[in-house]
ZALUMLUM-484913 format. One line per 10 residues: number of its first residue (from 0); their letters; for each residue x negated, y, z negated of C-alpha. Coordinates in Angstrom, 1 decimal. Example, Ala and Ser with C-alpha at 12.3 -4.5 7.8 and 13.67 -1.06 7.14 Angstrom:
# ZALUMLUM-484913
0 = as = -12.3/-4.5/-7.8 | -13.7/-1.1/-7.1;
END
This chain:
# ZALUMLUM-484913
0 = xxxxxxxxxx = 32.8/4.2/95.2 | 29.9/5.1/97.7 | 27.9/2.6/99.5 | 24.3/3.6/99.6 | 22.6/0.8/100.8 | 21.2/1.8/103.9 | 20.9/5.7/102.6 | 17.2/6.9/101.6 | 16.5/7.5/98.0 | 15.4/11.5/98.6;
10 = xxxxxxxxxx = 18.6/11.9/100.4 | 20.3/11.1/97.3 | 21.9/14.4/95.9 | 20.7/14.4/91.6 | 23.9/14.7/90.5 | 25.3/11.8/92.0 | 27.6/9.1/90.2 | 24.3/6.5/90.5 | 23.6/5.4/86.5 | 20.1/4.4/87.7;
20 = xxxxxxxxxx = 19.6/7.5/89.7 | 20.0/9.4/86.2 | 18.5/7.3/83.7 | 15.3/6.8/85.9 | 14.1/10.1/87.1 | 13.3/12.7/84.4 | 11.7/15.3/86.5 | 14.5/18.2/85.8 | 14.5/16.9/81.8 | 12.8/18.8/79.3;
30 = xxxxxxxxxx = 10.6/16.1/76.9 | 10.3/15.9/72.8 | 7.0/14.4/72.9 | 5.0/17.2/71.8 | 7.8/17.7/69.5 | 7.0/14.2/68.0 | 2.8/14.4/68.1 | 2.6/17.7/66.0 | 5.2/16.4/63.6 | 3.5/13.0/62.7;
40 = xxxxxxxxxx = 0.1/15.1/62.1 | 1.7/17.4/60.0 | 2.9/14.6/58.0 | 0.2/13.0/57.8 | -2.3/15.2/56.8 | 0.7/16.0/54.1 | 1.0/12.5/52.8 | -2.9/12.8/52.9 | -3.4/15.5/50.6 | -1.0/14.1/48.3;
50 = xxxxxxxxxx = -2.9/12.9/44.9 | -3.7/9.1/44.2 | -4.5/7.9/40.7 | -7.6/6.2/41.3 | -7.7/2.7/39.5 | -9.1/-1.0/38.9 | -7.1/-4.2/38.8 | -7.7/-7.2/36.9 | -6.1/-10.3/36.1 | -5.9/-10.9/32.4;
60 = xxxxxxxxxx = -3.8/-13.7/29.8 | -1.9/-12.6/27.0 | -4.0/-12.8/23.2 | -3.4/-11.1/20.5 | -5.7/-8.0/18.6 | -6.6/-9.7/15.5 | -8.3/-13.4/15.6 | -6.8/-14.6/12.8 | -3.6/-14.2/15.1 | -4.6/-16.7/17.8;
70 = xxxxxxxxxx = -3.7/-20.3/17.4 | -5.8/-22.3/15.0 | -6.7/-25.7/14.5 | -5.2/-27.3/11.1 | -8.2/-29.7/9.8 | -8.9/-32.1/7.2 | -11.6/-31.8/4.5 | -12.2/-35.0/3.8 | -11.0/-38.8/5.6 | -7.9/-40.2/4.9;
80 = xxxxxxxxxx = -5.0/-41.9/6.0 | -1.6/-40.7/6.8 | 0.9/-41.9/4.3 | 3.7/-39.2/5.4 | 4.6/-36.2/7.5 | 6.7/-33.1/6.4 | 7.3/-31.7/9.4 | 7.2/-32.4/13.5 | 6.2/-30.5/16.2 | 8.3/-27.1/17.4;
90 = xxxxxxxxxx = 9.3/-26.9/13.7 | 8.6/-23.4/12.2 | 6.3/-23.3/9.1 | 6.3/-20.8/6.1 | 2.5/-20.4/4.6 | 1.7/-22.9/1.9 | 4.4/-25.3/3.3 | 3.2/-28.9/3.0 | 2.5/-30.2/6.7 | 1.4/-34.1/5.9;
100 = xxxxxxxxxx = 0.1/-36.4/3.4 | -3.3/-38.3/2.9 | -4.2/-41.6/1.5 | -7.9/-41.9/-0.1 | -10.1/-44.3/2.1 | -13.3/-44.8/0.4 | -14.3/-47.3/-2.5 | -15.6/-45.3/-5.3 | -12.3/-42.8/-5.2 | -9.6/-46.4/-5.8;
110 = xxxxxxxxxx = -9.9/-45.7/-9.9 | -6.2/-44.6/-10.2 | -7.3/-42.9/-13.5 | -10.2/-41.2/-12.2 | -9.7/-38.2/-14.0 | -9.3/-39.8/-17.0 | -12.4/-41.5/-17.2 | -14.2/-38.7/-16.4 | -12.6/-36.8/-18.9 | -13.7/-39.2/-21.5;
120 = xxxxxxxxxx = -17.2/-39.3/-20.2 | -16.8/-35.5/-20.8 | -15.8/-35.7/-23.8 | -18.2/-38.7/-25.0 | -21.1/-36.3/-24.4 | -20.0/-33.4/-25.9 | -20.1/-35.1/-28.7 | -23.4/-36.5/-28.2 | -24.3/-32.4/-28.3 | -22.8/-32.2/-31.4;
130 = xxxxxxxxxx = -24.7/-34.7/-33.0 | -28.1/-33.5/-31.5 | -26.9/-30.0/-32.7 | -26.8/-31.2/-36.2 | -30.5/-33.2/-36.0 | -31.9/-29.9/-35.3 | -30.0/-28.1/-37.9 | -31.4/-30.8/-40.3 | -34.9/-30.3/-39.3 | -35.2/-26.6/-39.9;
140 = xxxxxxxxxx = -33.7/-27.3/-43.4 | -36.2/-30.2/-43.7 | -38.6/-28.2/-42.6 | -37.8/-25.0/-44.5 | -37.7/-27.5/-47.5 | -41.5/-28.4/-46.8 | -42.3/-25.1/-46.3 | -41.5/-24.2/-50.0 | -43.0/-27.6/-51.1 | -46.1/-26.7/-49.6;
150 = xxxxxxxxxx = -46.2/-23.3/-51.2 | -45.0/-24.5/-54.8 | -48.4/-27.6/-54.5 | -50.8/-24.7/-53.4 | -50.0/-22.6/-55.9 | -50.4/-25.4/-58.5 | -53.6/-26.0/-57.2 | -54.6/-22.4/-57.1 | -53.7/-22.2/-60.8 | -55.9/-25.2/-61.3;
160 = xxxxxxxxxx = -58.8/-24.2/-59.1 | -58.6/-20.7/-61.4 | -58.9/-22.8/-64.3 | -61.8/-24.6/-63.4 | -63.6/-21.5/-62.5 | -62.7/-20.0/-66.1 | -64.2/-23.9/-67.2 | -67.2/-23.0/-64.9 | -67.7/-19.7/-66.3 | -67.7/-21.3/-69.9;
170 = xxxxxxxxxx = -70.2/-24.0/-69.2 | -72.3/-21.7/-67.4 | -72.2/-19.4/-70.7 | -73.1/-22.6/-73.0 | -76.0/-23.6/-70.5 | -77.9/-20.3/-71.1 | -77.3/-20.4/-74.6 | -78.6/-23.9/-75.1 | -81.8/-22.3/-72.6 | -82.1/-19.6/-75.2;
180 = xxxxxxxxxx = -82.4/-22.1/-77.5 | -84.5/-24.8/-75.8 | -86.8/-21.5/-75.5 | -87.0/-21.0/-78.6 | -87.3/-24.1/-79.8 | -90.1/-25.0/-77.4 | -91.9/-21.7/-78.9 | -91.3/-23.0/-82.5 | -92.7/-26.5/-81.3 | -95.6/-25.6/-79.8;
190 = xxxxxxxxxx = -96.6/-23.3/-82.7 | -95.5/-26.5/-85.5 | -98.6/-28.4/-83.4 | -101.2/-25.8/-84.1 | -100.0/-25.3/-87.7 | -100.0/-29.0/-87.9 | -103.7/-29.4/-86.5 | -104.6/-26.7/-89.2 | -103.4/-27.9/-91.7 | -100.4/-25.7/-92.8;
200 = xxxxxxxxxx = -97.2/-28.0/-92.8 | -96.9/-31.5/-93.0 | -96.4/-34.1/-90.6 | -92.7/-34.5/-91.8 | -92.2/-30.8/-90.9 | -93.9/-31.0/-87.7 | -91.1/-34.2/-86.9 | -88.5/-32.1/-88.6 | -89.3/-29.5/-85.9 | -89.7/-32.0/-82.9;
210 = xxxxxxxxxx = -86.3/-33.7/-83.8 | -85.1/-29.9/-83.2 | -86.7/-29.5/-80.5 | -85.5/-32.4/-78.5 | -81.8/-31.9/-79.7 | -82.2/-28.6/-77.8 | -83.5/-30.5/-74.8 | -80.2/-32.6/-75.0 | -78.2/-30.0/-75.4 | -79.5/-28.1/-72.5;
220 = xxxxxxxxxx = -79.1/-31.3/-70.5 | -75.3/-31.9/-71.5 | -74.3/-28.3/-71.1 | -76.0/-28.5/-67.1 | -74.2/-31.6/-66.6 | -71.2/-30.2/-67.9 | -71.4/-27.2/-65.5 | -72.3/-29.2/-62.5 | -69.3/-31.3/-63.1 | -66.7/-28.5/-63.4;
230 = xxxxxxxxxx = -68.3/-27.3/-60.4 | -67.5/-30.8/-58.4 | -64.0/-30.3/-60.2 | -63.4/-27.2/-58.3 | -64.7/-28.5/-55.1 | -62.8/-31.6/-55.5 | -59.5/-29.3/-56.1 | -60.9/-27.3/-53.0 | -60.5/-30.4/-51.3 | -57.2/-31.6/-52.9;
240 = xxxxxxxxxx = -55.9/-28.3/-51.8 | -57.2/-28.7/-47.4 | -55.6/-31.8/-47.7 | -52.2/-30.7/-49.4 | -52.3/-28.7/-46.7 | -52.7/-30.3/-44.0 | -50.3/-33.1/-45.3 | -47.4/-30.9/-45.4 | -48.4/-29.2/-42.0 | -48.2/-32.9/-40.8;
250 = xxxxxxxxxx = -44.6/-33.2/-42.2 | -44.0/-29.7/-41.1 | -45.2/-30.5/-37.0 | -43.0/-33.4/-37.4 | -39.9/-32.0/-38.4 | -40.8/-29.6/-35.3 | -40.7/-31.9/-33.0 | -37.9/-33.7/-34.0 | -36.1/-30.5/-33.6 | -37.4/-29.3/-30.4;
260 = xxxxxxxxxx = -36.5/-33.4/-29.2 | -32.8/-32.7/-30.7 | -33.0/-29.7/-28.8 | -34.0/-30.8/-25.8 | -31.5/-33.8/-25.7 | -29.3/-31.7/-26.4 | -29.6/-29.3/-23.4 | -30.1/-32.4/-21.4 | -26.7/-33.4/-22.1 | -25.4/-30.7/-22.0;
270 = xxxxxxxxxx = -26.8/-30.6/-18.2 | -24.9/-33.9/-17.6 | -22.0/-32.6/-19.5 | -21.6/-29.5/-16.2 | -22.8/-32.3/-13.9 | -19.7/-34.2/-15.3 | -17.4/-31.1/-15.2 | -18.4/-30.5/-11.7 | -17.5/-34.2/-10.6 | -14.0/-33.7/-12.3;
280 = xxxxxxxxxx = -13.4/-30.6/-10.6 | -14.4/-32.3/-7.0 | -12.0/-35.3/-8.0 | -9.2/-32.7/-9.1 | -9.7/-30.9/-6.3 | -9.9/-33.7/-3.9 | -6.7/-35.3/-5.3 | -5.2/-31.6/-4.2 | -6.6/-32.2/-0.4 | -4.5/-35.1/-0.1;
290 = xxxxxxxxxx = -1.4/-32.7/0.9 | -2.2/-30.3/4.1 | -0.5/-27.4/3.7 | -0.1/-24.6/6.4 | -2.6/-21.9/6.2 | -0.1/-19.4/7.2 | 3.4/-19.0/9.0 | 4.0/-20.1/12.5 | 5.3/-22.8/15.0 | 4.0/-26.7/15.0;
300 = xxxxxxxxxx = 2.2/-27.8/17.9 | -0.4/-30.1/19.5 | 0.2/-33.3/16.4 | -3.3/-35.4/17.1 | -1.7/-37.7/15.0 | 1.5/-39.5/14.7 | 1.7/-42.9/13.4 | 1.8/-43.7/9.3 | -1.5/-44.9/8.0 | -3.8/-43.8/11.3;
310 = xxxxxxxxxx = -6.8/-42.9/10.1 | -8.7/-39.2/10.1 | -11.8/-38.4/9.5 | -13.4/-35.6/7.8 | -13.1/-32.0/10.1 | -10.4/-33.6/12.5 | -7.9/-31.6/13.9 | -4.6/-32.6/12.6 | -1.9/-30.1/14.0 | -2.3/-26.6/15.4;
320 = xxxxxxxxxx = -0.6/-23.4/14.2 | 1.1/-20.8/16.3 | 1.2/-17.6/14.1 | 4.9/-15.4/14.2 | 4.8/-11.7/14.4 | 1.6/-11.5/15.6 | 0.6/-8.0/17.4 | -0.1/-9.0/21.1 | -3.0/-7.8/23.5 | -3.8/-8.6/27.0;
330 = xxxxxxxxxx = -7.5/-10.1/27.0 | -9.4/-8.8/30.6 | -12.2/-9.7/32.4 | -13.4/-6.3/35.1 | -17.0/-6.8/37.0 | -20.2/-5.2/35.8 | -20.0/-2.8/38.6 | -16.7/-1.4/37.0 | -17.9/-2.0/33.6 | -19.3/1.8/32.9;
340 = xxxxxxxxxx = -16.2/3.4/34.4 | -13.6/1.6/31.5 | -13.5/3.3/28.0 | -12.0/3.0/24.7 | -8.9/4.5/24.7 | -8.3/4.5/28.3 | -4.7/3.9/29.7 | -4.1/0.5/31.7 | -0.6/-0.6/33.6 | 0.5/-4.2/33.2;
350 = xxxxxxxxxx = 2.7/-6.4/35.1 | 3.1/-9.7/33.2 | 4.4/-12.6/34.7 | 8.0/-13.7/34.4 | 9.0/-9.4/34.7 | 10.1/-8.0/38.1 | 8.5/-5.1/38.7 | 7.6/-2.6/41.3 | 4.1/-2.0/41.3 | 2.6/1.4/43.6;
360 = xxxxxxxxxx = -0.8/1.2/41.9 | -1.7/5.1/43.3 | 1.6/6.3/41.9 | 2.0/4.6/38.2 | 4.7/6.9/38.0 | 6.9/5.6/40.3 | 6.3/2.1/39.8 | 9.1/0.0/37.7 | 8.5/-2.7/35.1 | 5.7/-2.2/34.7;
370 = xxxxxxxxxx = 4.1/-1.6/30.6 | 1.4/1.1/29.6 | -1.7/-0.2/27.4 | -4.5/1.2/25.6 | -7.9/-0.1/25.5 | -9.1/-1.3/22.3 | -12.6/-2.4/22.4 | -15.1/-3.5/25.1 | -17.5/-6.0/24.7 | -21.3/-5.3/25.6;
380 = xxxxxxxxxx = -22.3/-8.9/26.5 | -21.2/-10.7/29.4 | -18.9/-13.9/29.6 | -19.1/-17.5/30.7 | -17.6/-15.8/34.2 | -20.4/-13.3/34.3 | -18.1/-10.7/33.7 | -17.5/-8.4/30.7 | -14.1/-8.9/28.1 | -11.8/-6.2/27.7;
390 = xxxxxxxxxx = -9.0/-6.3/24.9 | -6.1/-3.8/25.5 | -3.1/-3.3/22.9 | 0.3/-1.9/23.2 | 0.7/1.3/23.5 | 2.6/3.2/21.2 | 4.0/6.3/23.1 | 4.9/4.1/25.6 | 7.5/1.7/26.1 | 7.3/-1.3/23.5;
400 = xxxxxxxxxx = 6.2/-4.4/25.7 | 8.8/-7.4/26.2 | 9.5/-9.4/23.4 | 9.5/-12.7/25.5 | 6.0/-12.8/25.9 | 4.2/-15.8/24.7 | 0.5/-16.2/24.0 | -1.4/-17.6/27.2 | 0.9/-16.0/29.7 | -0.7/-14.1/32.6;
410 = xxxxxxxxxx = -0.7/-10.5/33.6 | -2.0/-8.2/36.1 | -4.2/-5.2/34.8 | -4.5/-1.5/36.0 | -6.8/0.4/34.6 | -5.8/4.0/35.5 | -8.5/6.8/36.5 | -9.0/10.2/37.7 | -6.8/11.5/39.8 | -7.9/12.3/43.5;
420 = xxxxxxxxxx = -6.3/13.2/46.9 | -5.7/10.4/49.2 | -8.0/11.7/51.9 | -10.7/11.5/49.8 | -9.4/8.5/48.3 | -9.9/7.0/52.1 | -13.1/8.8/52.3 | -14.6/7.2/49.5 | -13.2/3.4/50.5 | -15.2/3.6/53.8;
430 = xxxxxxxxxx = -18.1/4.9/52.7 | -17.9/1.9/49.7 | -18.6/5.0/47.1 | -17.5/3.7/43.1 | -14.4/5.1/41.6 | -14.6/8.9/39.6 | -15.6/8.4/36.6 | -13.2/9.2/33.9 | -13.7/9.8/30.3 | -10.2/9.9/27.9;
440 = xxxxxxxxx = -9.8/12.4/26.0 | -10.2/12.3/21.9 | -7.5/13.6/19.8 | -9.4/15.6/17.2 | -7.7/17.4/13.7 | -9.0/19.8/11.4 | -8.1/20.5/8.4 | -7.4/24.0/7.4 | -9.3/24.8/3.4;
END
C-alpha cells in the first residue's frame, strides 16, 4: 500500500485505491436528484387529485330505536313491604313473571275479609233498591186507585147535581103556577071587596074568598122557599163536589211524592251501590298489586331493595329491566354548525368500542371493522350539551352489526358526505369553508295500472 502522507491532494490520480478519495468527491458522478424532485411532485399532485369522502365524526353510546326498548324502572303502585322475592339480580325474566311480593301497610286495608264485607254491603243495598222499587210501584197503583175513586165520587155527584137541577126546574115550574094563582086570586079578592061594599055577597063569601086568597099567598111562599132551597142544594153539591176534588188531589200529590221519594232513594242507593262496586274493585285490584310482575322479558338489574319486610313507598323503583332482542341504534350528538349538512337516510361508519378496526375516515372503503348505519331521525331541538340528537340504526344492506354489543357501550360516528378531490379537500380546510352539502337519495316506486 501507498503512503500519501506528505503527497498533495490534487496530485492524487481519481482512480486511485484511496476509499475516501472515491466516496468524497462526486465531481465526474452523474446525480438522481432531479430524478427524485420531479417524481415526488408527480406523486403528489397524484395522491392529490385522488377523491376524499368528505365526512363528520362524533362520539355516540349504544340505545336502541324504540323507547320501550331502553331499560326501565320497575315501580310500585301503592306502599308496602317486602314479604318475598322471586327472583335476583342477572336472572332473565319472561313477561308476566312474578318479580316480588308486597305486604299491606296501612290501617284501614288489615280486614283480612275485605272483600267480603264489601260484598255484603253490596249486596245489603241492592236490596234496599229493591224495596224502594216496590214503594214506588205501590204508589202508582195507589194512586191509579185514587184516580178512579175520584172519578167514580164526581160522577155520583154529577148525577146528583143533575137531579137537583131537574128538582130546581120543578119548583121553579110550581112557583109560577102558585103566581098565576096568587094573581088570580088577588083579582078575585079585590073584586069580593067591592061586591061586598055593594052589597052583592055576603060577608061569609067575602071570608070564603079571603081564606082563598091567602092559601095562595102561602102557597106562593112555600113553592119560593122550596126553589131557593133546591137551589142551595145544588150549590151545596157544587161545593161537595170542589172539595171531593180537591181531597182526592190531596191523596193523589201524596201518593206522588211518596213515589218520587222512593224514587229518589232509590237512585241514591243505587249511587252508593257503584260507589261500593268501585271500592271493591280498588280493593280487588289492590290485593292483585301485591305481586310485581315483569312488564316484559329481559335481564334483572339495579334491586333498590333487598332485605324481607323493608319498606316501599308508593312510585319507588324496585328493580330495573333490561329488555332481550331489542333492535340497537347508536344515539349522536353533531354541533349546530353540522346540524343542516346530516339527513334522514344518510350513511354513517361506526367503530364501537371493544372491535379492532382500521379506520381511513376519507377512504370508508378501505377501512376494516368498521359497521355501516343509516340515519333514522333528527331531532329539531337542542340537548342539555347544546348540541342536537341523532339516532342511527343498522343498516340492512350492510353488514349486520356485532352481536356483543350492550346497551351504553360507546362508539365513534362517521357521517359520510360528498365525495371531493383531496386538493380541494385541503383547499377548503384552510380556508375553514363547511363540508358539501349532501342530500341522499330517495328510493321512489311506481306502480304500473
Amino acid at each position: 500500500m501507498k503512503t500519501y502522507l506528505n503527497t498533495n491532494i490534487e496530485n492524487i490520480d481519481e482512480n486511485s485505491d484511496v476509499k475516501s478519495f472515491s466516496e468524497i468527491y462526486h465531481i465526474n458522478k452523474k446525480s438522481s436528484l432531479r430524478k427524485w424532485f420531479f417524481g415526488i411532485i408527480i406523486i403528489s399532485v397524484i395522491i392529490l387529485l385522488l377523491p376524499w369522502t368528505q365526512n363528520i365524526r362524533s362520539n355516540g353510546n349504544i340505545t336502541t330505536l324504540r323507547q320501550e326498548d331502553r331499560p326501565q324502572e320497575v315501580n310500585t303502585v301503592i306502599p308496602g313491604k317486602v314479604v318475598k322475592w322471586f327472583v335476583k339480580e342477572g336472572d332473565f325474566v319472561n313477561k308476566g313473571d312474578t318479580l316480588l311480593q308486597l305486604g299491606e301497610v296501612k290501617v284501614e286495608y288489615f280486614d283480612p275479609i275485605l272483600l267480603q264485607r264489601t260484598q255484603r254491603q253490596i249486596d245489603a243495598k241492592n236490596q234496599s233498591i229493591a224495596a224502594y222499587e216496590g214503594k214506588a210501584s205501590t204508589s202508582i197503583t195507589q194512586t191509579e186507585v185514587l184516580r178512579n175513586a175520584m172519578e167514580l165520587k164526581l160522577n155520583s155527584i154529577d148525577n146528583k147535581i143533575g137531579q137537583q137541577r131537574l128538582k130546581i126546574t120543578s119548583d121553579s115550574a110550581d112557583l109560577a103556577a102558585a103566581n098565576n094563582a096568587l094573581n088570580a086570586y088577588t083579582r078575585q079578592i079585590t073584586a069580593a071587596k067591592v061586591m061586598l061594599d055593594s052589597g052583592v055577597i055576603s060577608l061569609t063569601e067575602f071570608e070564603k074568598r079571603r081564606v082563598t086568597y091567602q092559601d095562595a099567598i102561602a102557597k106562593t111562599t112555600s113553592n119560593g122557599n122550596k126553589l131557593n132551597q133546591s137551589k142551595q142544594e145544588l150549590l151545596n153539591l157544587k161545593i161537595e163536589r170542589n172539595g171531593a176534588v180537591q181531597e182526592y188531589l190531596d191523596k193523589i200529590a201524596k201518593a206522588e211524592g211518596d213515589r218520587f221519594g222512593s224514587v229518589s232513594a232509590a237512585a241514591s242507593t243505587e249511587a252508593e251501590v257503584l260507589k261500593l262496586e268501585n271500592t271493591l274493585a280498588n280493593y280487588d285490584a289492590r290485593q292483585q298489586l301485591f305481586f310485581i310482575t315483569a312488564p316484559q322479558s329481559g335481564q334483572i338489574t339495579k334491586a333498590m331493595k333487598a332485605g324481607i319486610g323493608e319498606m316501599l313507598k308508593e312510585g319507588e323503583m324496585i328493580v330495573e329491566i333490561v329488555p332481550q332482542n331489542t333492535k340497537l341504534a347508536v344515539e349522536m350528538f353533531v354541533s349546530p354548525l353540522d346540524l343542516p349538512l346530516i339527513n334522514k337516510g344518510q350513511k354513517v361508519r361506526f367503530v364501537f368500542d371493544g372491535f379492532p378496526a382500521i379506520v381511513f375516515s376519507g377512504w370508508p372503503q378501505t377501512s376494516y371493522g368498521t359497521y355501516s348505519g343509516v340515519i333514522t331521525a333528527v331531532e329539531t331541538s337542542v340537548s342539555a350539551n347544546g348540541m342536537f340528537r341523532v339516532l342511527v340504526a343498522e343498516d340492512q344492506e350492510d353488514r349486520p352489526w356485532p352481536k356483543n354489543l350492550r346497551l351504553g357501550g360507546g362508539s365513534k360516528g362517521i357521517a359520510l358526505l360528498k365525495d371531493v378531490p383531496i386538493v380541494y379537500e385541503l383547499w377548503r380546510n384552510i380556508n375553514g369553508f363547511p363540508p358539501e352539502f349532501y342530500v341522499p337519495e330517495t328510493k321512489t316506486t311506481t306502480t304500473k295500472k
